[in-house]
C-alpha positions, -999 to 999 in steps of 0.1 A, spaced: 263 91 25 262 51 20 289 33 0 285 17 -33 278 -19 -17 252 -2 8 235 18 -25 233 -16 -44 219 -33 -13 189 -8 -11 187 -15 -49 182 -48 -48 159 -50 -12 138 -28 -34 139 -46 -64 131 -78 -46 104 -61 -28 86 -53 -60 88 -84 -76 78 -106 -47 50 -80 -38 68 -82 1 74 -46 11 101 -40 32 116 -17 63 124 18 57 157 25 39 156 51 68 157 31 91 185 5 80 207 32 67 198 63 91 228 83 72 209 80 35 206 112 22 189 123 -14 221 120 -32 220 80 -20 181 77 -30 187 94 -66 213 65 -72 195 39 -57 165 45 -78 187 49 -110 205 15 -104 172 -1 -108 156 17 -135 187 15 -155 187 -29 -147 150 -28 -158 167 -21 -192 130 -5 -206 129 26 -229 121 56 -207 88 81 -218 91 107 -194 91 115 -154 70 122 -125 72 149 -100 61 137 -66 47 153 -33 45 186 -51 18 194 -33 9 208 6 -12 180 11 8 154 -3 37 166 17 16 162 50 6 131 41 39 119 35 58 138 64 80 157 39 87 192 31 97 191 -9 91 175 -39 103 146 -57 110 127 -93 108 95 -107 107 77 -140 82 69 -161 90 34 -182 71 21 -213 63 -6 -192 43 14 -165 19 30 -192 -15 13 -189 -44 14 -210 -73 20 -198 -92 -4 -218 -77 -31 -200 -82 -36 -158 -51 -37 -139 -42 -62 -116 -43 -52 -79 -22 -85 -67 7 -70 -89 16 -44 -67 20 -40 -28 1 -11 -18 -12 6 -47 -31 39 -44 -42 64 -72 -36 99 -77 -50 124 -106 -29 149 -125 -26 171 -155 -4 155 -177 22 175 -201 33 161 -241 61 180 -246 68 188 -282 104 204 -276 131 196 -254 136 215 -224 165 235 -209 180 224 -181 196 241 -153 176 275 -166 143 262 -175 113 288 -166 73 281 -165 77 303 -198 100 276 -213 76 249 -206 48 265 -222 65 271 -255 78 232 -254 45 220 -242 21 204 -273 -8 192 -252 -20 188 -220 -42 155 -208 -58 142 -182 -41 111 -161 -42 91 -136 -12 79 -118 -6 44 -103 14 53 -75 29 20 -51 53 17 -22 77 -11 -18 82 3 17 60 -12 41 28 8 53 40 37 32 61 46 65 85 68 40 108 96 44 120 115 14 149 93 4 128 62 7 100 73 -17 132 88 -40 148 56 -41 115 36 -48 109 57 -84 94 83 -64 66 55 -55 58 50 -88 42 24 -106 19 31 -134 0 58 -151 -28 63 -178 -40 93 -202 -69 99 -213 -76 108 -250 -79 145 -250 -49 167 -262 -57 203 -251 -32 232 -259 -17 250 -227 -30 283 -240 -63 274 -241 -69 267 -201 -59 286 -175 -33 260 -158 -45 265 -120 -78 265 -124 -86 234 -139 -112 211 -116 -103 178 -111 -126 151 -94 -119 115 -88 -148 83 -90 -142 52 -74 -175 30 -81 -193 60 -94 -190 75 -59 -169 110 -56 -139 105 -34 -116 131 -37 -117 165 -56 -90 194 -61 -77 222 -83 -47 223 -110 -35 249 -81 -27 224 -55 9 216 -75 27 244 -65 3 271 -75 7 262 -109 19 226 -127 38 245 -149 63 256 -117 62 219 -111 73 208 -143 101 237 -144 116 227 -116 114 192 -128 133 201 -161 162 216 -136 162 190 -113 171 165 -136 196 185 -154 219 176 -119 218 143 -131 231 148 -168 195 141 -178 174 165 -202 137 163 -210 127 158 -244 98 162 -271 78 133 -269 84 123 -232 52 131 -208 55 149 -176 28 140 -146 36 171 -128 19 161 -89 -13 152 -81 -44 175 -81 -60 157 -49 -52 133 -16 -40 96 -30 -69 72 -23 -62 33 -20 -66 10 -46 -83 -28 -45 -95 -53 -68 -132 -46 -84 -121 -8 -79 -132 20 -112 -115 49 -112 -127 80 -134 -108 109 -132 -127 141 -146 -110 175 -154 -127 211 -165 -116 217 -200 -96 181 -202 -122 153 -201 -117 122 -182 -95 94 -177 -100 61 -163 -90 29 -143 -100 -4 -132 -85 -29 -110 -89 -68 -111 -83 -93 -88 -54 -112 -108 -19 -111 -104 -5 -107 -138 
């Protein structure tokens, strides 16, 4: 476990990192002893100086394939800040961000707050008003995405951005692991996957989400939007890139980068 002064370093390598679009070495590496305790702290120390209004969470590497990709073996969470929702009416910039990749998921609107240490799949149904389809703006402030779990945990879960689309679909009326998703970059399929892919079923993501949390004094409540884990592998992002996400049952969603910096 690091001390306070070590935590506050990490903090602000990362912060500094972000802003000046300079990844840096692993937390792993500098601090071999980190553990997720450190990484949960880390990324709060930064979220709470970015002083913005938070609209929901993330789950990360919630699925097999992410996990591989990433060389971990369970799942992670990050925040989602009014200042990360994008529209997608507007192009992003790619200079903005260090590494930036997209990843597509089933979003839950919760319309009721959810339990905390007991939440079940059952609980998130009855809180859930809508599903919609999203895109997630994932970054890493860790150079060449060489990340262990407690780097990507202390980096907002790799977070960055995220987008819905404009459909609002009940949870009753789709079966939850059997919505299709497919991913466009340029008009030109590059990834496809199934609801199924997060843990056999988002809703087990989202659960586990609503407990995980609760360890941290933190509840989630109606209104806040849950991106649960991606439906397919994270593909890389550059300027003149359009993203359209499409989902069975959910429409589509989409995302365009630009060449500019702000």
């Amino acid at each position: 476990m690091l001390s306070a002064d070590q935590r506050l370093d990490a903090a602000d390598r990362l912060r500094a990192a972000e802003r000046d679009r300079a990844p840096i070495p692993p937390l792993t590496a500098v601090w071999p002893e980190i553990d997720v305790v450190d990484a949960y702290e880390i990324q709060l120390l930064n979220i709470r100086r970015r002083g913005r209004p938070v609209l929901g969470h993330k789950v990360g590497l919630s699925s097999p394939v992410m996990q591989q990709m990433m060389g971990v073996d369970e799942p992670d969470y990050g925040h989602l800040l009014d200042d990360m929702a994008l529209d997608s009416r507007h192009s992003v910039p790619a200079r903005k961000y260090c590494q930036p990749r997209v990843e597509v998921e089933v979003g839950f609107v919760l319309g009721a707050d959810l339990p905390g240490a007991g939440c079940t799949e059952d609980d998130v149904l009855a809180a859930t008003a809508a599903l919609a389809p999203a895109i997630e703006l994932i970054d890493s402030r860790i150079a060449d995405w060489k990340i262990g779990l407690a780097d990507t945990i202390a980096d907002n879960a790799s977070s960055a951005g995220f987008v819905l689309g404009p459909a609002r679909v009940p949870p009753g009326a789709l079966d939850l692991r059997k919505i299709e998703a497919s991913l466009r970059r340029n008009g030109e399929v590059v990834a496809e996957g199934r609801s199924d892919a997060v843990l056999g079923n988002p809703v087990i993501a989202v659960a586990w989400l609503a407990r995980k949390v609760a360890d941290f004094g933190v509840r989630l409540r109606a209104g806040n939007i849950v991106l649960p884990g991606s439906c397919t592998k994270a593909i890389d992002a550059r300027a003149g890139d359009r993203f359209q996400a499409d989902f069975t049952g959910l429409g589509m969603v989409s995302l365009n980068f630009n060449g500019g910096a702000q």
